[in-house]
DOFI-975707 format. One record per atom (N, C-alpha, C): x, z, y; atom name. Coordinates in pm, whole numbers, always signed. Example, Ala and Ser with C-alpha at 12.3 -4.5 7.8 and 13.67 -1.06 7.14 Angstrom:
BEGIN
@px: +1319; pz: +780; py: -569; atom: N
@px: +1230; pz: +780; py: -450; atom: CA
@px: +1320; pz: +780; py: -330; atom: C
@px: +1285; pz: +708; py: -225; atom: N
@px: +1367; pz: +714; py: -106; atom: CA
@px: +1290; pz: +787; py: +3; atom: C
END
This chain:
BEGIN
@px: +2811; pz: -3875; py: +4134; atom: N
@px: +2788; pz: -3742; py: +4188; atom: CA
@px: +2921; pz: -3667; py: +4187; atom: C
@px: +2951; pz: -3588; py: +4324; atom: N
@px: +3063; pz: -3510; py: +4280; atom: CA
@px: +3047; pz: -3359; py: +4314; atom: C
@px: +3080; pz: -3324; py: +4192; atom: N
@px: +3110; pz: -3122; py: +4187; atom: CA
@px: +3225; pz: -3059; py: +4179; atom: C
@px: +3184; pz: -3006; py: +4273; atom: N
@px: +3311; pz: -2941; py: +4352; atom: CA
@px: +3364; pz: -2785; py: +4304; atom: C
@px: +3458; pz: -2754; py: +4237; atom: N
@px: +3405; pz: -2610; py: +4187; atom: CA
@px: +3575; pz: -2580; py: +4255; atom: C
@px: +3522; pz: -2466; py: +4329; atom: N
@px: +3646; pz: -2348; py: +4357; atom: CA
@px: +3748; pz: -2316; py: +4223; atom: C
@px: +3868; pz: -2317; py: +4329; atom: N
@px: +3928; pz: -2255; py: +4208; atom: CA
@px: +4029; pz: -2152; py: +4268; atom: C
@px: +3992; pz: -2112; py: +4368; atom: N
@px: +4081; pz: -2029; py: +4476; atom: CA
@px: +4098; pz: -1871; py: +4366; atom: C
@px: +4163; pz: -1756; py: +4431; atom: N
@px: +4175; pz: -1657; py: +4370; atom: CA
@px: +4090; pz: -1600; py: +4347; atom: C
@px: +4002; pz: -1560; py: +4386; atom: N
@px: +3858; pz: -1485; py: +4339; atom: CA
@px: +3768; pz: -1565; py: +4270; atom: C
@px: +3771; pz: -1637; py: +4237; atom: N
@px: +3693; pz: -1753; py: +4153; atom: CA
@px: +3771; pz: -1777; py: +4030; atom: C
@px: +3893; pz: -1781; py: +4045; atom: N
@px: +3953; pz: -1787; py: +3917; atom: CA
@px: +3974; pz: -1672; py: +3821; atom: C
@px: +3926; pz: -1554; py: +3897; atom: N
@px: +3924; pz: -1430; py: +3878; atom: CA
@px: +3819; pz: -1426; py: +3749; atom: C
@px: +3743; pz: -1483; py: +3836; atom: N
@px: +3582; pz: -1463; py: +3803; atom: CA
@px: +3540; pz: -1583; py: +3677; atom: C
@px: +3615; pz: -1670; py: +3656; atom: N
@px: +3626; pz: -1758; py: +3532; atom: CA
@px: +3639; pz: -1931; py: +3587; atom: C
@px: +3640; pz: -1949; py: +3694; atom: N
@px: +3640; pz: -2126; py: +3732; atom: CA
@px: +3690; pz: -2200; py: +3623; atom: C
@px: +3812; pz: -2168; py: +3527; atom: N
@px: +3838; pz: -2222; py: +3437; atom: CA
@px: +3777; pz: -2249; py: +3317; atom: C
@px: +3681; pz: -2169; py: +3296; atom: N
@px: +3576; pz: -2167; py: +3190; atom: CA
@px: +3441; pz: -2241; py: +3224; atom: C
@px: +3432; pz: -2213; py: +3370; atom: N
@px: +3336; pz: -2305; py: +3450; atom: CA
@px: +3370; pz: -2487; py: +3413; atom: C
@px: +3516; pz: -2471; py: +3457; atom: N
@px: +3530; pz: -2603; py: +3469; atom: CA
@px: +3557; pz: -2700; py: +3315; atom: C
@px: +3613; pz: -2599; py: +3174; atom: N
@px: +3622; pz: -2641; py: +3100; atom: CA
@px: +3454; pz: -2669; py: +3050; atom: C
@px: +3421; pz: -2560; py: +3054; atom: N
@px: +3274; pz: -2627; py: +3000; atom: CA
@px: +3201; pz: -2724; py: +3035; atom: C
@px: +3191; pz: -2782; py: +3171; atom: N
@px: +3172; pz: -2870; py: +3250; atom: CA
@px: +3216; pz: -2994; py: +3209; atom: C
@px: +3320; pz: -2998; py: +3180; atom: N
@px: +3397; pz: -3111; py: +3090; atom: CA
@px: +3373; pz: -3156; py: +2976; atom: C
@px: +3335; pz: -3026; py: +2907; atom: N
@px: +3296; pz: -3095; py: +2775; atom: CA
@px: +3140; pz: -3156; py: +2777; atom: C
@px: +3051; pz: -3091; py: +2832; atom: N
@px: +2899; pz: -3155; py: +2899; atom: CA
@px: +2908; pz: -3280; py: +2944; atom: C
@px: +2988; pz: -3275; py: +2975; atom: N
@px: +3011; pz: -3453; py: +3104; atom: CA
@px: +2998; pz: -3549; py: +2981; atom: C
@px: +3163; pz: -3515; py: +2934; atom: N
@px: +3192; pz: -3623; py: +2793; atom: CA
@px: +3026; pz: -3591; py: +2703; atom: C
@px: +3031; pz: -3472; py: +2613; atom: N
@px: +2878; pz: -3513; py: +2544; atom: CA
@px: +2810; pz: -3600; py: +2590; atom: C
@px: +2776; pz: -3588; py: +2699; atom: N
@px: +2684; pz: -3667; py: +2741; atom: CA
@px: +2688; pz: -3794; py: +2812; atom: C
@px: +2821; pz: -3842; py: +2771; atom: N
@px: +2912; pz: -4008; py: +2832; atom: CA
@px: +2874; pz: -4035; py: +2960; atom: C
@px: +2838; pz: -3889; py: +3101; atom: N
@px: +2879; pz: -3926; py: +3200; atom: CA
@px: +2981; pz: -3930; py: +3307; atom: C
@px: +3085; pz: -3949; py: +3206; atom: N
@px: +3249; pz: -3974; py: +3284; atom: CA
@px: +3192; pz: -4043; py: +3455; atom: C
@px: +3123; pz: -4179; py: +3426; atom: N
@px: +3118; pz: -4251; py: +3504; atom: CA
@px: +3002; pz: -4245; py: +3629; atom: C
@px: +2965; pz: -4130; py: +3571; atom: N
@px: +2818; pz: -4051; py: +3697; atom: CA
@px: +2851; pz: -3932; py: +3750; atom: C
@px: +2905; pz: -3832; py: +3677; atom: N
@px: +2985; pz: -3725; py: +3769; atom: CA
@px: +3127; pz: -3720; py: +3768; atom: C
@px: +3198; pz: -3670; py: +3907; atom: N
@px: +3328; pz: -3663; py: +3911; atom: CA
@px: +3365; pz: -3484; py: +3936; atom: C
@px: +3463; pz: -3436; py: +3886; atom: N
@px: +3476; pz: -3297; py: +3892; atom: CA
@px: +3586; pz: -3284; py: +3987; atom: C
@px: +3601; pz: -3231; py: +4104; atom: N
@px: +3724; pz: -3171; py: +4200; atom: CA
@px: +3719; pz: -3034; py: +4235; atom: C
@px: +3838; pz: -3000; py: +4243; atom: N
@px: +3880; pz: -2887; py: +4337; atom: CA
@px: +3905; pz: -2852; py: +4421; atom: C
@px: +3899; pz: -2724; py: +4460; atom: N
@px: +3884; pz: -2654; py: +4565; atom: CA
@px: +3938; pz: -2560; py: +4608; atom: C
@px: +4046; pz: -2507; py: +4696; atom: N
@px: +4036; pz: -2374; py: +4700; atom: CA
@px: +3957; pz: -2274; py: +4770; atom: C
@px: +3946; pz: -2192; py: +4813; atom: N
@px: +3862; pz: -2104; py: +4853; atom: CA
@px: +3744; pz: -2135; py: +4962; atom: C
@px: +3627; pz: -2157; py: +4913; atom: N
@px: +3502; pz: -2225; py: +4970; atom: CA
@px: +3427; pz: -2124; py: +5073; atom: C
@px: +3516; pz: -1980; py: +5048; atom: N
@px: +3408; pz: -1871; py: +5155; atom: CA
@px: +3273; pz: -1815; py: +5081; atom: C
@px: +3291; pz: -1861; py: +4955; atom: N
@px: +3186; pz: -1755; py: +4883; atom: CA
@px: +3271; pz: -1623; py: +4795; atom: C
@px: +3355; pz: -1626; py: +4856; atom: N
@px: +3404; pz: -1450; py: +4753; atom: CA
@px: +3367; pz: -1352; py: +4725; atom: C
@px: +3245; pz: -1320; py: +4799; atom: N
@px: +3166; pz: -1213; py: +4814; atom: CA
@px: +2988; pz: -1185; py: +4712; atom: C
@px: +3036; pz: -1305; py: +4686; atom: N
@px: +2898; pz: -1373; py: +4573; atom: CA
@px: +2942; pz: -1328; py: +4406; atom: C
@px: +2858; pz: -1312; py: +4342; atom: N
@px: +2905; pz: -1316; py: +4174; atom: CA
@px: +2947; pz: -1449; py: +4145; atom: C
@px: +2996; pz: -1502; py: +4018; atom: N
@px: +3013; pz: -1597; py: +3999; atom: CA
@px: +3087; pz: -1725; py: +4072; atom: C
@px: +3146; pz: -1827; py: +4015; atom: N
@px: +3202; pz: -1935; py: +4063; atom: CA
@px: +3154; pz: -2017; py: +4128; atom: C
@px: +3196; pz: -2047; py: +4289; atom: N
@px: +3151; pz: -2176; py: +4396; atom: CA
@px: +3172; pz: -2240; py: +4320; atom: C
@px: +3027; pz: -2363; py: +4293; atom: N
@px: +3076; pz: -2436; py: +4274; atom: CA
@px: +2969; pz: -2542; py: +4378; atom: C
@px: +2976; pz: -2660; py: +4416; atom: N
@px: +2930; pz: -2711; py: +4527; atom: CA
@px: +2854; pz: -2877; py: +4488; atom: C
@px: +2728; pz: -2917; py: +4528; atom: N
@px: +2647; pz: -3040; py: +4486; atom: CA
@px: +2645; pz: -3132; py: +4609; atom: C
@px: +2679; pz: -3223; py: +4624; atom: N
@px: +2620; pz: -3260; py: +4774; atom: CA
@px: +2554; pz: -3151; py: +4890; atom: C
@px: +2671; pz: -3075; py: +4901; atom: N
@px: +2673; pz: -2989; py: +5024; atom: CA
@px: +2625; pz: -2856; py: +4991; atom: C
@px: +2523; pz: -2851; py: +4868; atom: N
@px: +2474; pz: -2709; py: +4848; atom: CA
@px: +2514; pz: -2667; py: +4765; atom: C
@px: +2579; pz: -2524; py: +4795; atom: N
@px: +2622; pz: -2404; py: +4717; atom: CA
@px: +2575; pz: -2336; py: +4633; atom: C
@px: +2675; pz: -2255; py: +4474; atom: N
@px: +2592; pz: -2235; py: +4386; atom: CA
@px: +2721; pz: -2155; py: +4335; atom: C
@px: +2647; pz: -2028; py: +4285; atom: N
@px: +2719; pz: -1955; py: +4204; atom: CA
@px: +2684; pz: -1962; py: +4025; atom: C
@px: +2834; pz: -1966; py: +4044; atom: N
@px: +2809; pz: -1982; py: +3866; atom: CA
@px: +2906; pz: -1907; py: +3783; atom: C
@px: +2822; pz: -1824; py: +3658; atom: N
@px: +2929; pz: -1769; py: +3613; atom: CA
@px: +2938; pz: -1829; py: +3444; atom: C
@px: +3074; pz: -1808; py: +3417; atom: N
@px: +3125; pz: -1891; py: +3282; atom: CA
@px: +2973; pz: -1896; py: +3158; atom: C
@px: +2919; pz: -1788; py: +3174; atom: N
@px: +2816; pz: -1789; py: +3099; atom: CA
@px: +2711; pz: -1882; py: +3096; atom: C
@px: +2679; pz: -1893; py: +3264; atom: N
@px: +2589; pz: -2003; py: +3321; atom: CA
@px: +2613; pz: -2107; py: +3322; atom: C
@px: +2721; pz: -2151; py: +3273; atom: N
@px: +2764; pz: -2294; py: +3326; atom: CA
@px: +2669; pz: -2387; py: +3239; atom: C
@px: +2628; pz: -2377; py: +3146; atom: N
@px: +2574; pz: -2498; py: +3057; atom: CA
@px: +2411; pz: -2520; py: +3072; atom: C
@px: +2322; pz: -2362; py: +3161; atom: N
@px: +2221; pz: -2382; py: +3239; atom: CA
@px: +2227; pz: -2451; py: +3344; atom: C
@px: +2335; pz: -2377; py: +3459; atom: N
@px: +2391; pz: -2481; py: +3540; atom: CA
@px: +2376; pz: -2625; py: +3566; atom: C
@px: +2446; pz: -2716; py: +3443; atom: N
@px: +2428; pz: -2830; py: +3362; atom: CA
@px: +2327; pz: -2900; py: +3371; atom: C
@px: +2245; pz: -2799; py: +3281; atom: N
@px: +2083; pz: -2849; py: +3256; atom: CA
@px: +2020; pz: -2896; py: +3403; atom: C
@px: +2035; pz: -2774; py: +3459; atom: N
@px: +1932; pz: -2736; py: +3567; atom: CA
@px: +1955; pz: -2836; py: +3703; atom: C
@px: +2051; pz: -2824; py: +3708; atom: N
@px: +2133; pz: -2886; py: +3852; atom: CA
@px: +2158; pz: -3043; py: +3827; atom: C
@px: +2249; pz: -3061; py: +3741; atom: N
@px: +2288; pz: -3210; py: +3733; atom: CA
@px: +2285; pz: -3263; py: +3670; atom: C
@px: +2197; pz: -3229; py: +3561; atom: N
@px: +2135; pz: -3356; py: +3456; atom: CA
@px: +2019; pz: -3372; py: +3554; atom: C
@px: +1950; pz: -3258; py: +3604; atom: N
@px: +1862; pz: -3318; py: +3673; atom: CA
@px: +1849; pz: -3381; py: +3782; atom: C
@px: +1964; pz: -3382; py: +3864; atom: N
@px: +1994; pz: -3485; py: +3971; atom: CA
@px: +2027; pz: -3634; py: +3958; atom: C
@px: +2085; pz: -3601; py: +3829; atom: N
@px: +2064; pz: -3768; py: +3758; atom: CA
@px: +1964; pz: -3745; py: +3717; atom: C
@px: +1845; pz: -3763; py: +3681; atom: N
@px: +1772; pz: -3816; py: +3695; atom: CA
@px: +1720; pz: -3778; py: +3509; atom: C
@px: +1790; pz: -3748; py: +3422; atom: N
@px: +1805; pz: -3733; py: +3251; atom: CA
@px: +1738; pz: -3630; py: +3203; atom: C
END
């Protein structure tokens, strides 16, 4: 699976780095190095949204540093399938 998270200026504004660190550490917990891949982005055209683009197989999602570990839950553990 790959997630795509902005990291353009208004997103980084808004925390992408906290997005993306937390994201990282979820992946490893949960030893799926080898099921999700994390890339970047710059500016995806959601600037106008709260929170950080971040992107699933095509669909868009705001996320803010707080959310990220619902995010997680909600979105892509459950797309795998876990």
């Amino acid at each position: 699976m790959e997630v795509t998270i902005c990291i353009g200026s208004s997103c980084h504004l808004k925390g992408s780095q906290s997005v993306i660190a937390s994201l990282q550490r979820l992946i490893a917990l949960h030893h799926l190095e080898n099921e999700v891949e994390l890339k970047g982005s710059f500016c995806m055209g959601e600037c106008m949204n709260n929170g950080v683009c971040v992107c699933i197989d095509g669909e868009r999602f705001n996320v803010t540093p707080l959310g990220a570990e619902e995010f997680f839950r909600t979105e892509i553990m459950k797309r795998l399938g876990k």
